[in-house]
C-alpha positions in Angstrom: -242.8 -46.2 83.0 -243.5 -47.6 79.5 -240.5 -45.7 78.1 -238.4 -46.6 80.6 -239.0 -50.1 79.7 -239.0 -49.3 76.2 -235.0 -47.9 77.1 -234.1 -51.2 79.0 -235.1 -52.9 75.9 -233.0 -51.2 73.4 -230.2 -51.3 75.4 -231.0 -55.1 76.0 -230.9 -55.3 72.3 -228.0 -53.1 71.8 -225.8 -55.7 74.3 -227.0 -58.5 72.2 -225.7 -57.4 69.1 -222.3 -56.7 70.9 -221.7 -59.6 72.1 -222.7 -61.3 68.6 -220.2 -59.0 66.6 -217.3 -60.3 69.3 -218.7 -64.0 68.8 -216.4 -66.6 66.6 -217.6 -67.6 63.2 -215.6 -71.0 64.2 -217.7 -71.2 67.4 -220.5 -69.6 66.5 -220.9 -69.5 62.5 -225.5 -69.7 63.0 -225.2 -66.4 64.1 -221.8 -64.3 64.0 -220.9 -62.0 61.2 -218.1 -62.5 58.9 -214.4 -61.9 60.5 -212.7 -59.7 58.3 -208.9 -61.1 57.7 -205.7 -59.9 57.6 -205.5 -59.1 54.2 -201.7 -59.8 52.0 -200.3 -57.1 49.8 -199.8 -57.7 46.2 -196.5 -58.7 45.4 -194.0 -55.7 45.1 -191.1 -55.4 41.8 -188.4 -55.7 44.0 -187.1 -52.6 41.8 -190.0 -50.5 42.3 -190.1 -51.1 46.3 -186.4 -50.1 46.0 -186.8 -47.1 44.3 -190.2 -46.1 46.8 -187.7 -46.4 49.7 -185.1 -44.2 48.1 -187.3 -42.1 47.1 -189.1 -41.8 50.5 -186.1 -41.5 52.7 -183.9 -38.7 50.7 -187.0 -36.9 48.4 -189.6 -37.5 51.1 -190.7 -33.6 50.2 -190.8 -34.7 46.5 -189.1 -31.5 44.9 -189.5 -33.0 41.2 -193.3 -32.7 41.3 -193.7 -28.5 40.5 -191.5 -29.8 37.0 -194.2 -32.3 36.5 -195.3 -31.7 32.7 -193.8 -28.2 32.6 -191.9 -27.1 29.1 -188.2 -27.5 28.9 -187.5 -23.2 29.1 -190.0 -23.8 32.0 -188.2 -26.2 34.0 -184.9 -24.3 33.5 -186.0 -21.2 34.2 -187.7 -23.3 38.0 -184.1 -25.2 37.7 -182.5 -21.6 38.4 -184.9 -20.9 40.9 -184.8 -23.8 42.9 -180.6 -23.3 43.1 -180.7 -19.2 43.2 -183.9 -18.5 45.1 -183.8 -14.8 45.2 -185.1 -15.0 41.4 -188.5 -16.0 42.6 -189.2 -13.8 45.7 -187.0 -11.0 43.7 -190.0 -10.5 41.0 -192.3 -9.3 43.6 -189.9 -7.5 45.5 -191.0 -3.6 46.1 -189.7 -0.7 48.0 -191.5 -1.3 51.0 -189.9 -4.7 51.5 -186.5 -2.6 50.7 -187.1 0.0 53.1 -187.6 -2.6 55.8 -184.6 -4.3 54.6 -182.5 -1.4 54.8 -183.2 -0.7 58.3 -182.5 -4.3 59.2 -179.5 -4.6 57.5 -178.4 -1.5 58.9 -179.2 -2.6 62.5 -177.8 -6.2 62.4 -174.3 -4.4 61.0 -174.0 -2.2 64.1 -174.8 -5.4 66.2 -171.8 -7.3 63.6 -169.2 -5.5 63.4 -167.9 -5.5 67.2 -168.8 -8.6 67.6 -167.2 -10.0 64.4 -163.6 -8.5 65.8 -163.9 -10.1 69.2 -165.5 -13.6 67.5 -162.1 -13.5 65.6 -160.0 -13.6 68.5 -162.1 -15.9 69.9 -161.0 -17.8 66.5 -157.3 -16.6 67.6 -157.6 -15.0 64.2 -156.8 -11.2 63.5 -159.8 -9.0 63.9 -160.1 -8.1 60.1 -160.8 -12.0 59.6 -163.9 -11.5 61.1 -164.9 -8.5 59.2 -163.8 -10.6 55.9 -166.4 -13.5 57.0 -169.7 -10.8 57.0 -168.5 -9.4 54.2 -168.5 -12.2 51.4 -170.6 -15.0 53.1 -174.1 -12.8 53.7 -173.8 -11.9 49.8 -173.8 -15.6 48.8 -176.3 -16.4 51.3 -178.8 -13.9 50.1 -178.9 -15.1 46.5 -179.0 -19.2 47.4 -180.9 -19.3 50.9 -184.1 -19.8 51.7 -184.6 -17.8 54.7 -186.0 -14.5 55.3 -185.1 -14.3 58.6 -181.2 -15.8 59.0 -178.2 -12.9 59.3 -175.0 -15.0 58.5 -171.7 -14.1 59.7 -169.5 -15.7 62.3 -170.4 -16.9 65.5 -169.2 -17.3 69.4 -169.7 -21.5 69.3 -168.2 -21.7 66.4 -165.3 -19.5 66.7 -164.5 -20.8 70.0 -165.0 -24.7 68.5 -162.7 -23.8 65.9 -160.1 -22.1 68.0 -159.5 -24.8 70.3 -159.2 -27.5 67.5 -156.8 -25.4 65.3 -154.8 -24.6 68.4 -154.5 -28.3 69.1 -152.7 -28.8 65.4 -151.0 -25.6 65.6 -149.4 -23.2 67.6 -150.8 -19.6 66.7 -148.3 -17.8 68.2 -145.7 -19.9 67.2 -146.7 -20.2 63.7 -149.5 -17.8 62.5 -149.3 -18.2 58.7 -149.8 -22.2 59.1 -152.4 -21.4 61.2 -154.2 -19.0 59.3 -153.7 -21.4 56.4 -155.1 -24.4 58.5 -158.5 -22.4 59.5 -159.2 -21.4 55.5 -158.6 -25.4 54.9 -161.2 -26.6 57.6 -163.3 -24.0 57.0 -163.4 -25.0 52.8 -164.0 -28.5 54.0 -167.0 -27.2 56.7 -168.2 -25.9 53.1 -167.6 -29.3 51.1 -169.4 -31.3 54.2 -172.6 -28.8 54.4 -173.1 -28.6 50.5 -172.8 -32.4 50.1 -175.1 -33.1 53.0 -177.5 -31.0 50.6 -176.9 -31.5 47.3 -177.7 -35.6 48.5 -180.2 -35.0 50.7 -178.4 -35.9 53.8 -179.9 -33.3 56.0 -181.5 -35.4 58.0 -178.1 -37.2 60.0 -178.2 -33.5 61.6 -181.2 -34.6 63.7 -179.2 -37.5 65.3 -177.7 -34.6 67.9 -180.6 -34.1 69.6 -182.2 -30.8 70.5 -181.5 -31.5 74.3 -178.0 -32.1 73.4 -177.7 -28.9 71.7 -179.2 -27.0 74.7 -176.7 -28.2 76.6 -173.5 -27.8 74.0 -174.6 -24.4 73.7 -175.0 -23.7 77.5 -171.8 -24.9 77.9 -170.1 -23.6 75.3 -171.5 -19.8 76.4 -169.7 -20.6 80.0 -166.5 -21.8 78.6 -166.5 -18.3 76.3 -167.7 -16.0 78.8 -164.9 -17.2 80.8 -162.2 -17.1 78.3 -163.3 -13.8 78.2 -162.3 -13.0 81.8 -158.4 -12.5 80.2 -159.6 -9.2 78.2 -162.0 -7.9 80.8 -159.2 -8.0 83.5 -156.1 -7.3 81.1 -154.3 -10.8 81.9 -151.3 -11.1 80.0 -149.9 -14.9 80.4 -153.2 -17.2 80.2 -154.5 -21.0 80.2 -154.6 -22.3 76.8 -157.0 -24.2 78.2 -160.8 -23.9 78.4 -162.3 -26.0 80.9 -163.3 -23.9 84.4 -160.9 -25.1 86.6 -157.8 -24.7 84.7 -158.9 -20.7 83.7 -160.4 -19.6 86.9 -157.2 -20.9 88.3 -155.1 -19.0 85.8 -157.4 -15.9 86.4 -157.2 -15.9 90.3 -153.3 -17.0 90.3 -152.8 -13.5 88.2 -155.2 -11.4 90.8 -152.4 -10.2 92.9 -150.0 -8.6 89.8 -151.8 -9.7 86.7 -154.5 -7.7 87.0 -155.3 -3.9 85.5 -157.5 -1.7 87.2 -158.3 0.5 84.7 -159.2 -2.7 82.3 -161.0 -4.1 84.9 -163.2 -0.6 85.4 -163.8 -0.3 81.4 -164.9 -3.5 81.2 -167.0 -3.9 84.0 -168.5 -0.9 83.2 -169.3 -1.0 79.4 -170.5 -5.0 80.3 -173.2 -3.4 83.0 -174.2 -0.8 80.2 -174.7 -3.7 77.7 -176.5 -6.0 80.0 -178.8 -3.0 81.0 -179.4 -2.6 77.1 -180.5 -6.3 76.8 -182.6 -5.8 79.9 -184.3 -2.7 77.8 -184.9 -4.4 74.5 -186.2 -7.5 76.3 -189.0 -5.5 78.9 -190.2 -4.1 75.9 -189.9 -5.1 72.3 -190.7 -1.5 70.5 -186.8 -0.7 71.9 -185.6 -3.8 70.3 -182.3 -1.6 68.7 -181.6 -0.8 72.3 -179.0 -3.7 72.6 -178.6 -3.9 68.8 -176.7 -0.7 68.7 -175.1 -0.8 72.3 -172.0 -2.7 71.0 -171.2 0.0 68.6 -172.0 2.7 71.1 -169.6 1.2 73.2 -166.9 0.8 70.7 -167.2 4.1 70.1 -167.0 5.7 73.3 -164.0 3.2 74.9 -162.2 3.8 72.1 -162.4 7.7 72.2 -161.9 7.0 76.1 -158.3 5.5 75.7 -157.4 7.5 72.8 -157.8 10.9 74.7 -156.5 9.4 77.9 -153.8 7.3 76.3 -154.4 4.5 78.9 -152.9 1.8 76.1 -149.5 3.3 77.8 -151.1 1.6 81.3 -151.6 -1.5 80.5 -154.7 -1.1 79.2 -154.6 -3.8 75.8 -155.8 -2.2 72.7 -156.7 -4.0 69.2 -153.8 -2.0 67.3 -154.2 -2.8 63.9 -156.8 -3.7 61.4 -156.0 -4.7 57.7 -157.5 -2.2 55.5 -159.1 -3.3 52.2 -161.5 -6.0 51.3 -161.1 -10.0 51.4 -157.6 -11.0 49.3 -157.5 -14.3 48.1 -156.7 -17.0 49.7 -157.0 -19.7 47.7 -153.2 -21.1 47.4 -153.4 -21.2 51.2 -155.8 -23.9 51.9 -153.7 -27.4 52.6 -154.9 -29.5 49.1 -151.8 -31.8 50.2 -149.3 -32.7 53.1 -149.7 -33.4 56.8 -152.4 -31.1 57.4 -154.7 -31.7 55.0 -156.5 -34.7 56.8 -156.6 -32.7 59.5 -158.0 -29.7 58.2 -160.9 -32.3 56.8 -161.3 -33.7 60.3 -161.7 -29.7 62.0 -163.9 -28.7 59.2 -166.1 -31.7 59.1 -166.9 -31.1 63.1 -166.9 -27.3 62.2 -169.5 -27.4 59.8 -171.7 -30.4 61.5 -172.3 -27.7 64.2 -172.4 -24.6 61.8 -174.9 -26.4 60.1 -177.3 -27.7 63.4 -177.2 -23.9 64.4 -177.9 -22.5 61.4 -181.1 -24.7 60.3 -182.4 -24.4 64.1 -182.3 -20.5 63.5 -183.7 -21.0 60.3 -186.8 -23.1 61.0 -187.4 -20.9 64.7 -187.8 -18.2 62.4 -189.8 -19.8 59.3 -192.6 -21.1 62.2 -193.0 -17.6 63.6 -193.7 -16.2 59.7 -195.6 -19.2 58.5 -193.3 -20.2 55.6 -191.1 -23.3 54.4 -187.9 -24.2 54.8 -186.3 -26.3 52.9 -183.5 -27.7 55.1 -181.4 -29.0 51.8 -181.2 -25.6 50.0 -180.1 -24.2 53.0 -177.3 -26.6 53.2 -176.2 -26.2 50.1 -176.3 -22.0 50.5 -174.5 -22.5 53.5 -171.9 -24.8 52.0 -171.2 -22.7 48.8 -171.0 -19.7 51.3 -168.4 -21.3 53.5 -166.6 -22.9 50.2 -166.2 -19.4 48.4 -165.4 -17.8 52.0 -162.8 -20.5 52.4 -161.3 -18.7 48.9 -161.4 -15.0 50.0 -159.9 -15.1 54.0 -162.6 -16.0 55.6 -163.3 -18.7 58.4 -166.0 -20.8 59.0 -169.2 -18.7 58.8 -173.7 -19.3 60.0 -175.9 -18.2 61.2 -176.0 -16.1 64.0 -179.1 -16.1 66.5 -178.5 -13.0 68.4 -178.1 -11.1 65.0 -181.0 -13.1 63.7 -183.2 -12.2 66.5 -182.5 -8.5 65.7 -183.0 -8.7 62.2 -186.4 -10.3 62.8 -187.4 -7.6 65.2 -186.0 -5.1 63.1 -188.9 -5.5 60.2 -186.6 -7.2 57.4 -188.6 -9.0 54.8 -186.2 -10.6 52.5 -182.3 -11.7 52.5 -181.8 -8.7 51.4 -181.1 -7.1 54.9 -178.2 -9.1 54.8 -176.9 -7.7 51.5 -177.3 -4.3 53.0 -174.9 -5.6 56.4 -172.3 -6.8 53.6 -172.4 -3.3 52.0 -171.6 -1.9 55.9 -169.2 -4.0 56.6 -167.5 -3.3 52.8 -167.2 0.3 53.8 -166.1 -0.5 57.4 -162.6 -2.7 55.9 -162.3 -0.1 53.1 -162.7 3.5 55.1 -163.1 2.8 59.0 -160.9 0.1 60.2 -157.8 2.3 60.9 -160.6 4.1 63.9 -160.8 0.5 65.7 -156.7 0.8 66.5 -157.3 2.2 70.3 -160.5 0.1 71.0 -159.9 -1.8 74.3 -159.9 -5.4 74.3 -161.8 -5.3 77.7 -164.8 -3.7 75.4 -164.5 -6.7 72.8 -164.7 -9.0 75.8 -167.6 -7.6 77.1 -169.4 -7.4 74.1 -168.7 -11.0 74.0 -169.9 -11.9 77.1 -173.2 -10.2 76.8 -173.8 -11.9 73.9 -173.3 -15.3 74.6 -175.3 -15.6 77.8 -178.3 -15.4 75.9 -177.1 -19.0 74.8 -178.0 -20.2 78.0 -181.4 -21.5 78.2 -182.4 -22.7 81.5 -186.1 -22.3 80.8 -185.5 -25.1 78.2 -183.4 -27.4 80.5 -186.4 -27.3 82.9 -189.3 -28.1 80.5 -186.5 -30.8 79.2 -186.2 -32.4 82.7 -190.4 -32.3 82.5 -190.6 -33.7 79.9 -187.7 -36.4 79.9 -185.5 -37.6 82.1 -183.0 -39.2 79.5 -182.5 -35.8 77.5 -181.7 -34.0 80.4 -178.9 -36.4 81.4 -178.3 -35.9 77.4 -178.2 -32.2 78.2 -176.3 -32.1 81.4 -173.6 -34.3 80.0 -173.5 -32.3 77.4 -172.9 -29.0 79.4 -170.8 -30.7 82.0 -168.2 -32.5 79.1 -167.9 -28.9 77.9 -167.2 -26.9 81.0 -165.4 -29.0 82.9 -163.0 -31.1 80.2 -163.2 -29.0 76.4 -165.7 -28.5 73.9 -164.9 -31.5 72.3 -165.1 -33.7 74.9 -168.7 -32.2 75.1 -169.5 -32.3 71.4 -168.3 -36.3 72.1 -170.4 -36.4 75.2 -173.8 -35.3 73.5 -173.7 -37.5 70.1 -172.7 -40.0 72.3 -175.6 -40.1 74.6 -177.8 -38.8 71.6 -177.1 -42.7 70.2 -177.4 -44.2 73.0 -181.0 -42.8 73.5 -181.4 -44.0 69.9 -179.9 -47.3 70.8 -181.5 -47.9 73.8 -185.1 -46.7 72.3 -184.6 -49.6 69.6 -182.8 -52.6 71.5 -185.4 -52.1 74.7 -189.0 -50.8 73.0 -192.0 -51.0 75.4 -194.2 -53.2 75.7 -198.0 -53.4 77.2 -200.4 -55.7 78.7 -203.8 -54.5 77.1 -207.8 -54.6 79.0 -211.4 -54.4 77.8 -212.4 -50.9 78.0 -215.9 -51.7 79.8 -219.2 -51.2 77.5 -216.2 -51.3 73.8 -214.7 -53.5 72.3 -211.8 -51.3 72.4 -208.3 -52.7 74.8 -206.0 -50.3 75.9 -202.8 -50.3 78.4 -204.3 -51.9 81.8 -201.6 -49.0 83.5 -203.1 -46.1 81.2 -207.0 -47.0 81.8 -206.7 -48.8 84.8 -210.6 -49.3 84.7 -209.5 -51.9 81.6 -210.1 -55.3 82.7 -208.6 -58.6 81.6 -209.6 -61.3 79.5 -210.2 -64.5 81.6 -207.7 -67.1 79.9 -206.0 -64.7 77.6 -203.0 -62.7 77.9 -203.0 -59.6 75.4 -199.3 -57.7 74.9 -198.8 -55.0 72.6 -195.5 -54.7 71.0 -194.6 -50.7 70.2 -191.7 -51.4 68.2 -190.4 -52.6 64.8 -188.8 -56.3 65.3 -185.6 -56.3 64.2 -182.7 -58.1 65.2 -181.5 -55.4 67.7 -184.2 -56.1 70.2 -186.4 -59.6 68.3 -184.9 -61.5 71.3 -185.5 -58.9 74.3 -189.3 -58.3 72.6 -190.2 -62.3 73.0 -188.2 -62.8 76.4 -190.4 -59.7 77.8 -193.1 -61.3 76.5 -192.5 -64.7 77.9 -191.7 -63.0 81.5 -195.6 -61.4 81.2 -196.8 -64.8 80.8 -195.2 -65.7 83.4 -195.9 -62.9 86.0 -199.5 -63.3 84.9 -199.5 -67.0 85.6 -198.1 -66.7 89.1 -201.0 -64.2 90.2 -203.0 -66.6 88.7 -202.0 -69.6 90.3 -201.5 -67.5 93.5 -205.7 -66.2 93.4 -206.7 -70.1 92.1 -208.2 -68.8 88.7 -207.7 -70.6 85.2 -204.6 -70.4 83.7 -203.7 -68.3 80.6 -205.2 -70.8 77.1 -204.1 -67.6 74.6 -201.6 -65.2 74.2 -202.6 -62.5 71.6 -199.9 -60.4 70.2 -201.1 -57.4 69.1 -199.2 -55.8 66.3 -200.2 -52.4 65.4 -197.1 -50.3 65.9 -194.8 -53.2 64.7 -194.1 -51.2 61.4 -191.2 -53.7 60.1 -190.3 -57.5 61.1 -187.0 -58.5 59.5 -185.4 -62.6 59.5 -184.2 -62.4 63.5 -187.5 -60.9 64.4 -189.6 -64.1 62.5 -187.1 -66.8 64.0 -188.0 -64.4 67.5 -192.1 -65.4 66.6 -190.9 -68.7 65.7 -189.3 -69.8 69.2 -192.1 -67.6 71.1 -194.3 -70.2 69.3 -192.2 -73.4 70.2 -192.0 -72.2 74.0 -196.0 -71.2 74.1 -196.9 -75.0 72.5 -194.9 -76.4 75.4 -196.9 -74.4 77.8 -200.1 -75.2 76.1 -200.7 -71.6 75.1 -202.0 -71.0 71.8 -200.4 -67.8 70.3 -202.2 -65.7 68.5 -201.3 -62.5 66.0 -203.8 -58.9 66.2 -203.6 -56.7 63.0 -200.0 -57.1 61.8 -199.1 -54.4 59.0 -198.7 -55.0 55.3 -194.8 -55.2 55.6 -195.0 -57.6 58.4 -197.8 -60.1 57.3 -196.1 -59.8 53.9 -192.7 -61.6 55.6 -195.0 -63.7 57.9 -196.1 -65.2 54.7 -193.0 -65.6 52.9 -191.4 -67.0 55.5 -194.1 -69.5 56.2 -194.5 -68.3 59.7 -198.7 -68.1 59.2 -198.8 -71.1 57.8 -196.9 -72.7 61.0 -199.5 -71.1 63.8 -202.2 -71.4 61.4 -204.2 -68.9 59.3 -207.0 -69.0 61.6 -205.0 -67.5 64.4 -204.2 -64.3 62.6 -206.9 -61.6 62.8 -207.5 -58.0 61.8 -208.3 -56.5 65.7 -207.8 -57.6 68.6 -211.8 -57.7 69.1 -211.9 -60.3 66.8 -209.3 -62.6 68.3 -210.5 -62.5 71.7 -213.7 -63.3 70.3 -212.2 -66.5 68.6 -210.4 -67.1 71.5 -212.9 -67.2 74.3 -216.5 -66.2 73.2 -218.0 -67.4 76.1 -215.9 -65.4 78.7 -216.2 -61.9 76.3 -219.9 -62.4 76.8 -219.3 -62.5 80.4 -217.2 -59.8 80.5 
């Protein structure tokens, strides 16, 4: 009994000194402790907070700090290793790490070399092209990249992307050298964009496409392929240069009755079934990962040998024919540094390489999570840009990283860049010794190596948890898909930074808001629709504002505000209770205030006087009580009315009713 009443006390006692830490010093100064207030930063060198927001938006990893107090030979020597990376991992490099290197790099340039001959059609390129773009690009990659993981070389999106532009400037048929000429000029300016992104520390205007806008592009793009692919798999001769659905299932059903080749059609279907049962394989079960790695060369191998022996190239049957022998020539007098087409070779390659570039650090930092290391999304621009820039020189087009290949190097054991160094050496000896062997390979083969590959691109386990987790990305994401396969890939790339900034836009112009409650037995208030136990302040009206005022949405923020007020009134009025004396404001998340967002504050004030409602300010930041104060705005609604919680200001506000509550 007597600790039971002993427990009634304290907790007596306990509810006292509650209510005494939410009482007023104005109201009740005899007994309430000292209000904290909002306290004003120090006055900032308008230089120095110039410089801190440079420095924090384009060095926000600080890479200048390891060269902190370091020697001059020192700092060169970290110079050379920050730019050339394979000099710092390359001292502890060992023969074990080489051995698994050489079994990657052997594995990913089985897996590279059919698919870099059908990618290059896909380019409407000739095959060697795509032989030239794993050949140079991996070797500059493995001696500026920072990934371990990454196998560089060309790539379906990509290919396809750059096709369909090119082909709208120029005929390849028509004319193949201005072509040619106009895909090393795009691809030298994809380079110039991806290494100045880096080398200025841009990287971050690649997270404005959004990663559900990127599922989608890529689901989308994998469709439009696989069905540009349907020409070579059924041996159609006069096709849609189109690539939305309707116009090449129309152009592949309107040739079913003489376009047609059966004995296409059976290679095809067959080798495609055999690569799709591979995939199945290596996915069941991981130990028989090289399952689907080598099933492209496998297949290459035995159509090839196939038609040869049975001479079906003289039924119909289309064949690759010839392959330039030799490694990359030069190419640097063909890229457009003048005339009509330069501009729009900048325009193709700046598209080219935005996307080249979101694919390839996506890969990259999938990869860096599952091994626990860093990636440095700059350096990799600038790899990747030097890569494309010297590829650009030496025949090649537009080259990234490749996830299908990347997947297999992963799984294949390789530990450094070097794997892809060892695929560079394959692919050297495949353009100076094998390419002659690839003259009888079936196109149907190519397309169905094609085919198998890109419908891993299709992520529907991705789309769902997007439409679970947010509406607006999944119209992102659809819209993305749907521009694609129904109008071109442009359209779609249009269609998904377009909605991508109009999530931005419509994130910043229309930021929540929140009426707040008294948690019961705190002095903690929290979203009344989160914890609906929360109860309201009699006579006060407490909004949160989760958003940085700024002119975009100052005027929205205090009309939503006012509209509270005046819902809450009318339920009010409407159940006969007092009406609302305060309106507290509480700023927490309001990171940044600029001029319309004070003059916002200012007319919220004006309107609130005429209603007799006193307003009142909850914790603003340093950045925003720094402009309240320089704009004179807390010297308008009074110091007194701005305080550090909100606690505190309903305390001030209405003592009496807290103690109630």
């Amino acid at each position: 009994m007597s600790s039971t009443i002993h427990s009634t006390d304290e907790e007596h006692q306990t509810k006292e000194m509650d209510i005494r830490s939410l009482s007023s010093s104005r109201r009740h100064p005899q007994n309430a402790p000292h209000i904290h207030k909002v306290g004003v930063p120090p006055k900032q060198n308008l230089f120095k907070e110039f410089k801190a927001t440079v420095k924090e938006t384009l060095f926000a990893d600080d890479p200048l700090r390891p060269f902190k107090d370091q020697p001059g030979s020192k700092k060169f020597v970290m110079g050379m290793q920050t730019l050339f990376p394979i000099l710092e991992w390359g001292r502890s490099y060992n023969f074990t790490k080489l051995r698994g290197d050489i079994i990657a790099g052997l594995t990913i340039a089985s897996l590279c070399i059919p698919q870099d001959i059908g990618y290059a059609k896909l380019a409407n390129l000739d095959p060697q092209y795509g032989l030239y773009s794993s050949f140079v690009p991996p070797l500059i990659y493995a001696f500026m990249g920072s990934s371990r993981d990454i196998a560089i070389g060309p790539v379906a999106v990509v290919s396809l992307l750059l096709g369909t532009l090119l082909q709208n400037e120029v005929d390849y048929k028509a004319d193949a050298e201005a072509y040619r000429r106009l895909a090393f000029t795009a691809t030298f300016f994809a380079g110039i964009t991806q290494a100045t992104l880096g080398f200025f520390r841009l990287g971050f205007l690649i997270d404005f496409l959004s990663h559900a806008a990127v599922v989608g592009f890529m689901g989308g793009a994998a469709i439009t392929i696989a069905l540009q692919q349907l020409k070579g798999l059924f041996g159609i001769q006069n096709f849609t240069k189109k690539t939305d659905i309707v116009s090449v299932l129309h152009s592949v059903f309107g040739a079913a009755h003489h376009g047609w080749n059966w004995r296409t059609i059976v290679i095809g279907i067959s080798f495609l079934a055999f690569l799709l049962v591979a995939k199945y394989i290596g996915k069941k079960n991981k130990k028989f990962f090289w399952v689907p790695a080598i099933a492209p060369l496998i297949s290459v191998v035995l159509s090839t040998f196939f038609v040869f022996i049975t001479r079906a190239d003289k039924h119909g049957v289309q064949i690759v024919r010839h392959i330039e022998k030799g490694i990359n020539p030069s190419s640097v007098k063909e890229i457009y540094f003048s005339g009509q087409f330069l501009l729009k070779g900048f325009r193709i390659g700046v598209v080219a390489g935005m996307i080249a570039l979101t694919e390839a650090v996506a890969i990259g930092r999938t990869f860096a999570s599952m091994k626990d290391y860093q990636l440095d999304g700059n350096k990799e621009m600038v790899a990747l840009g030097t890569m494309n820039v010297v590829g650009s020189m030496t025949s090649c087009y537009v080259a990234t990283g490749s996830f299908s290949r990347s997947a297999v190097n992963y799984m294949a054991g390789c530990q450094t860049a070097v794997s892809n160094i060892v695929m560079s050496f394959i692919v050297f000896l495949t353009l100076q010794f094998i390419t002659p062997l690839f003259k009888y390979t079936p196109n149907a083969i190519l397309a169905a190596i094609i085919i198998s590959a890109v419908l891993g691109l299709i992520d529907f386990e991705a789309a769902i948890l997007i439409w679970k987790i947010d509406k607006f990305d999944f119209i992102a994401c659809m819209g993305a898909f749907f521009g694609v396969v129904f109008s071109s890939v442009e359209i779609g790339l249009l269609i998904a930074v377009s909605i991508s900034f109009a999530k931005i836009l419509l994130q910043v112009t229309r930021p929540r808001t929140a009426i707040l409650g008294k948690l019961p037995g705190t002095t903690v208030y929290r979203n009344i629709q989160q914890y609906p136990g929360a109860t309201k302040v009699q006579g006060v009206l407490i909004v949160r504002v989760d958003s940085a005022i700024y002119f975009s949405n100052s005027n929205y923020i205090k009309e939503r505000i006012l509209r509270w007020l005046m819902d809450e009134e009318e339920q009010l009025k409407s159940s006969f209770q007092p009406k609302i004396q305060f309106l507290i404001v509480e700023m927490s998340p309001v990171t940044d205030i600029d001029t319309s967002g004070i003059h916002a504050l200012e007319e919220l004030h004006k309107s609130l006087h005429k209603r007799d409602v006193q307003l009142i300010l909850a914790n603003p930041g340093p950045v925003v009580i720094d402009k309240l104060h320089a704009s004179h705005f807390a010297t308008t609604i009074g110091e007194d009315k701005i305080f550090l919680t909100v606690a505190d200001a309903v305390s001030a506000c209405s003592p009496k009713l807290v103690t109630e509550v």
